[in-house]
N, C-alpha and C positions, 0 to 999 in steps of 0.2 A: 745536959743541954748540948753539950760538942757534939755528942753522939748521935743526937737529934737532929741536927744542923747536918753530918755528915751524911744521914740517910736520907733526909728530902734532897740531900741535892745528887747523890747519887740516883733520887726516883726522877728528880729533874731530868737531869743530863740524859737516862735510860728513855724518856719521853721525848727527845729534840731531837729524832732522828726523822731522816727527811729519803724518800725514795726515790732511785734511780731509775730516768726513762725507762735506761737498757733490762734493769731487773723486772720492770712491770709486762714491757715485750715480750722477754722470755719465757715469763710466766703465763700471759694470755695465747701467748701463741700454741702453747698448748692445750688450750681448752678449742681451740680454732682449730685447730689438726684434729684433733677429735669429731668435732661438730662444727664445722663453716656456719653452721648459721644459727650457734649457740648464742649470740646478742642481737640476732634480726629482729626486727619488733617489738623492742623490751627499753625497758626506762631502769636507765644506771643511777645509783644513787652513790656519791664518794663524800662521805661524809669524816668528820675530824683534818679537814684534810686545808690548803691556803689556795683558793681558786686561782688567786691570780699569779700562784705561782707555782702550782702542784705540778708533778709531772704525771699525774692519775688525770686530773684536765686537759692537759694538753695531748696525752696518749690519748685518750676517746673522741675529746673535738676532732684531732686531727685524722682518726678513723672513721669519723660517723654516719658518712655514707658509705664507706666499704662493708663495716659492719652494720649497717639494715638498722640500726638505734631509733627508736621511738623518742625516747628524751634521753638528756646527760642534765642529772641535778648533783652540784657540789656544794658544801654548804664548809664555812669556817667558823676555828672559834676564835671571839672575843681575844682581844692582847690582854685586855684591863682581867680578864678571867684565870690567865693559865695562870700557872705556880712560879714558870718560867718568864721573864719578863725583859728581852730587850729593849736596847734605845731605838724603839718601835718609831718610824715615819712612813706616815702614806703613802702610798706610790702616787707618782704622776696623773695614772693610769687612772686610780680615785680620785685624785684634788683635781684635775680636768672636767670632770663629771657635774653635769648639774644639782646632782642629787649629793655631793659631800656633803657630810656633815660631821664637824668636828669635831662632837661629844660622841656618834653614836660610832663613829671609826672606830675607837679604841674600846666601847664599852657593849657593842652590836655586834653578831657573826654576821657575814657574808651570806647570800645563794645567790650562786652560777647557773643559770638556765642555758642549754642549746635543744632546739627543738627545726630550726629550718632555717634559710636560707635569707638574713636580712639583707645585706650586702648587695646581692642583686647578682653575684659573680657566678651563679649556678652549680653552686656547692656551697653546704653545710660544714663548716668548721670554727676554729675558735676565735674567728674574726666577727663569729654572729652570735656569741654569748652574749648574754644579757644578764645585770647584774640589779641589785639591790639590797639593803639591809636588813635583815633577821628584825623580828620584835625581842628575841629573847639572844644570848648571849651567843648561842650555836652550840651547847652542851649535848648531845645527843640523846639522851635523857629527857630531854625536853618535850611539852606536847608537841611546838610546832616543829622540831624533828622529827617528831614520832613519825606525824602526820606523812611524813615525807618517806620514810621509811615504809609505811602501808601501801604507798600507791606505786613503789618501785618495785620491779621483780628482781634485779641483781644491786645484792649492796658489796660494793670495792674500794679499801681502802688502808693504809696502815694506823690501825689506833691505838693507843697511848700504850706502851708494852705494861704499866702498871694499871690500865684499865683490862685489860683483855677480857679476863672469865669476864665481868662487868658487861663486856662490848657485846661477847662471844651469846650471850643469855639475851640481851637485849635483839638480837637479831633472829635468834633461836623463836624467843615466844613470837614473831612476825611471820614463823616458816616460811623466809626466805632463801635464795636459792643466795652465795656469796663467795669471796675470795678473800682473805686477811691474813694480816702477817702477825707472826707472833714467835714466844722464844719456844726454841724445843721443847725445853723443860713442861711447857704448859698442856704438853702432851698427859704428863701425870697429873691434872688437878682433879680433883674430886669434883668438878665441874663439867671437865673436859672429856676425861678420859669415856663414861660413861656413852659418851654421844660419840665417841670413836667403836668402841667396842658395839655397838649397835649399828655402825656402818653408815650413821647420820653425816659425819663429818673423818676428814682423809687430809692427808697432806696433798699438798700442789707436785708439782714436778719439779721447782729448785734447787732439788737437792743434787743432782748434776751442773750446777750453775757453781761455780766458784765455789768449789766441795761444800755447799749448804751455806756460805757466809753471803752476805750481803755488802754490800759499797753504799753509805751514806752521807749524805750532807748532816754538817752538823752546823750550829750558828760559833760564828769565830768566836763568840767572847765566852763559850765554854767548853772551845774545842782544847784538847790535850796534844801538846805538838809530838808527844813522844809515839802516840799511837795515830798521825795524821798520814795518810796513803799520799796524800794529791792536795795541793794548794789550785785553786782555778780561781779566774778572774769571771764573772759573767757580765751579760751586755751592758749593766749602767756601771761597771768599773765596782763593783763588790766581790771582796774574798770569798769564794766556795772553801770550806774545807771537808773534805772524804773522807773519814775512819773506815776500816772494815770490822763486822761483827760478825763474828762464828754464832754459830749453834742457831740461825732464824729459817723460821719456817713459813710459807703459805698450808694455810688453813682454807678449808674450802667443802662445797659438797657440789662443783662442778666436775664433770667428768673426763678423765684426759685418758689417753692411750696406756699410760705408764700404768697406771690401777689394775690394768685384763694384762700386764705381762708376768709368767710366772719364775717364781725366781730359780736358776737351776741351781742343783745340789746334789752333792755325792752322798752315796748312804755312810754309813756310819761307819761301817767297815773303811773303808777307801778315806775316810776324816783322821780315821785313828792312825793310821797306815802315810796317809801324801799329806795331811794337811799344814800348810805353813805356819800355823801357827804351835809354839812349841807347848803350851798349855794343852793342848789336843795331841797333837804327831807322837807317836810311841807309846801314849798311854793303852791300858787297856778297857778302859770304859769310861763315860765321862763321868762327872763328878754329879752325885746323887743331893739333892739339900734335905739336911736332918731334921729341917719342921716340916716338910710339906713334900708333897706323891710328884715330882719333879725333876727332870735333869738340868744341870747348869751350860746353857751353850754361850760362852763370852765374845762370840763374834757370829756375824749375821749367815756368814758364806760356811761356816762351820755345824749348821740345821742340819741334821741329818734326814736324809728323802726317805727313811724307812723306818723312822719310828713314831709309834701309834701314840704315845703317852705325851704328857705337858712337858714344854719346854718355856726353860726362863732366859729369853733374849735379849738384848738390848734394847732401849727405845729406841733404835734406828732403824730398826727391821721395818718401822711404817714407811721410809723412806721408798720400800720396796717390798711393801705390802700387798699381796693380790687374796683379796676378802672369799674369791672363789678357792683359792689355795691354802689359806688356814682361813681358823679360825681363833678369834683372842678371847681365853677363858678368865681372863683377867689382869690385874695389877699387881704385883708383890709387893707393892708399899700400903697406897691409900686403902685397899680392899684386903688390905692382909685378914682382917676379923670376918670379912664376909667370906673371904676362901677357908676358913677354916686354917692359915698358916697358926704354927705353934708358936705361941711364946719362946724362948729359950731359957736355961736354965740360968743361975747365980755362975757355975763351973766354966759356961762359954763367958760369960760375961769375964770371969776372972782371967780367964784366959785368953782374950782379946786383946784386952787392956794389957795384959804382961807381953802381949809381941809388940807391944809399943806403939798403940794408936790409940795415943793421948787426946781428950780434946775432944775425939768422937761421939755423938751423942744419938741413940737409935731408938726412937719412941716405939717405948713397950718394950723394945728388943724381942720384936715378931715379926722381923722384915728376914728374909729368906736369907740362911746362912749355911753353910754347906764347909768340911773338912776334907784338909789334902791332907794327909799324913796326921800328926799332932798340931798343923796349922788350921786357924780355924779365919774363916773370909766373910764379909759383909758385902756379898758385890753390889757395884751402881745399880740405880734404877734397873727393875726387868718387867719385859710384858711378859705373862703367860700365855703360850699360843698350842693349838695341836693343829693337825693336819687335819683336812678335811679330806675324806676316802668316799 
């Protein structure tokens, strides 16, 4: 049971994260340098998301005529639904309204409508949203989310990091066009990956943003002060608290500049010869993997421009990935059985374990492993990619 208790709440806390203006800027702004008029006449859907106080709401309302928006639909969920459950009170903003209602506050999602100009001030922004209460809880799953999701061309949002494959499929079967945030890792699910390697879905441009991490709100009563960036006050006299999380990614299959640049690289000669990294510089060939027709390249800038054969690179190479410039012939984990990777023997196994990595545990023990000398290595996650000629 402890143990139980520690992993919901560890899935908790991984779900209460809350996005920054600055990092959703950054991020559309790059699909806007690419295409000025990639949200003109298109209805946004920000679903999983707190209308009245999202910063994915306030970034659209407040661009909504610059960006040419057909509608901005944001929908919330339910307090009484999530796992997580603050000392939840309505905002002002609600109990002002004639439409509160005190049962379905807590137990009803939200939708945020902006479509035109109520106010009379001659411009559309978030002074003309219009609000009212969900029938069903705002689960996205739901029919009458679905519904909402059908009639939208761009869905934008960060959802639940333990929902994602979940979200990521849900959006999929709608073949919509979208933007979401999710952890690196999710790069390798049996889910994901497949729809990467097909060119369906790509990382955003973030990854130049605060070396790939993010700045989040987190709610005070489960924030960690050990790992708190920034204490903020906001307008009604409430604690913000900032954590920063490494390893987050925009997921997306909008188009930014970064995708068509090709990444430069020295051949392999001039890697062996200048390369700073000392697992490469001076050797003379790179390290070959004993199950499988593959070189070992352990950093991205280390690709040699001149060989034709599979390389096993890091999952970050999507970071700066140009789909004209490789191609990805797979996964070394999740596809190990469909690449044909070998099992390894009882001998490596014995011999892993005797360099002293206890504890390790490698299903099948057919994830790509490769010998420097009489050491034998398990490297991190690798894509396999070749050059396109």
């Amino acid at each position: 049971m402890p143990n139980e208790n520690l992993a919901q709440a560890k899935k908790v806390k991984n779900d209460e994260f809350y996005t920054q203006y600055s990092d959703i800027e950054k991020e559309m702004s790059a699909y806007l340098d690419f295409n000025p008029n990639v949200f003109r006449g298109k209805t946004i859907l920000l679903p999983c998301d707190d209308p009245e106080w999202s910063n994915f709401t306030k970034y659209f309302a407040q661009n909504f005529d610059r960006f040419g928006l057909k509608e901005l639909i944001s929908t919330s969920y339910a307090m009484e639904s999530k796992t997580y459950k603050s000392n939840y009170q309505p905002t002002l903003f609600e109990k002002s309204n004639p439409q509160f209602d005190e049962i379905k506050t807590s137990l009803n999602g939200k939708i945020f409508t902006l479509t035109s100009d109520r106010t009379g001030d001659q411009r559309v922004n978030v002074d003309d949203l219009e609000w009212h209460y969900l029938q069903c809880d705002g689960d996205f799953r739901s029919e009458e989310v679905k519904k909402l999701r059908n009639k939208s061309d761009i869905i934008i949002t960060n959802p639940p990091f333990s929902m994602f494959r979940e979200f990521l499929a849900w959006i999929m079967e709608a073949d919509k066009q979208f933007s979401i945030i999710g952890n690196m890792n999710a790069i390798t699910y049996k889910e994901v990956f497949p729809l990467i390697k097909a060119n369906k879905v790509w990382l955003g441009n973030n990854y130049k943003v605060n070396g790939g991490a993010m700045f989040y709100e987190i709610p005070e009563d489960i924030a960690n002060l050990d790992q708190v960036r920034e204490i903020r006050t906001n307008e009604i006299g409430k604690k913000i608290y900032i954590t920063r999380v490494q390893g987050v990614r925009w997921f997306t299959n909008l188009d930014h500049g970064r995708l068509h640049q090709p990444l430069p690289l020295m051949t392999m000669a001039d890697n062996l010869k200048f390369s700073k990294h000392k697992q490469i510089k001076g050797k003379q060939y790179y390290d070959q993997y004993d199950n499988y027709d593959a070189i070992e390249v352990p950093y991205v800038d280390a690709i040699p421009s001149d060989y034709d054969g599979v390389m096993g690179v890091p999952i970050s190479i999507l970071d700066k990935y140009n789909p004209d410039q490789f191609e990805i012939v797979g996964n070394g984990q999740t596809m190990a059985d469909e690449l044909g990777i070998k099992p390894v023997g009882q001998k490596f196994v014995d011999d892993y374990y005797e360099q002293g990595n206890k504890g390790q545990i490698h299903a099948k023990w057919n994830n790509l492993v490769y010998h420097v000398g009489e050491k034998v290595f398990v490297p991190y996650q690798r894509i396999l990619i070749k050059h396109r000629r």
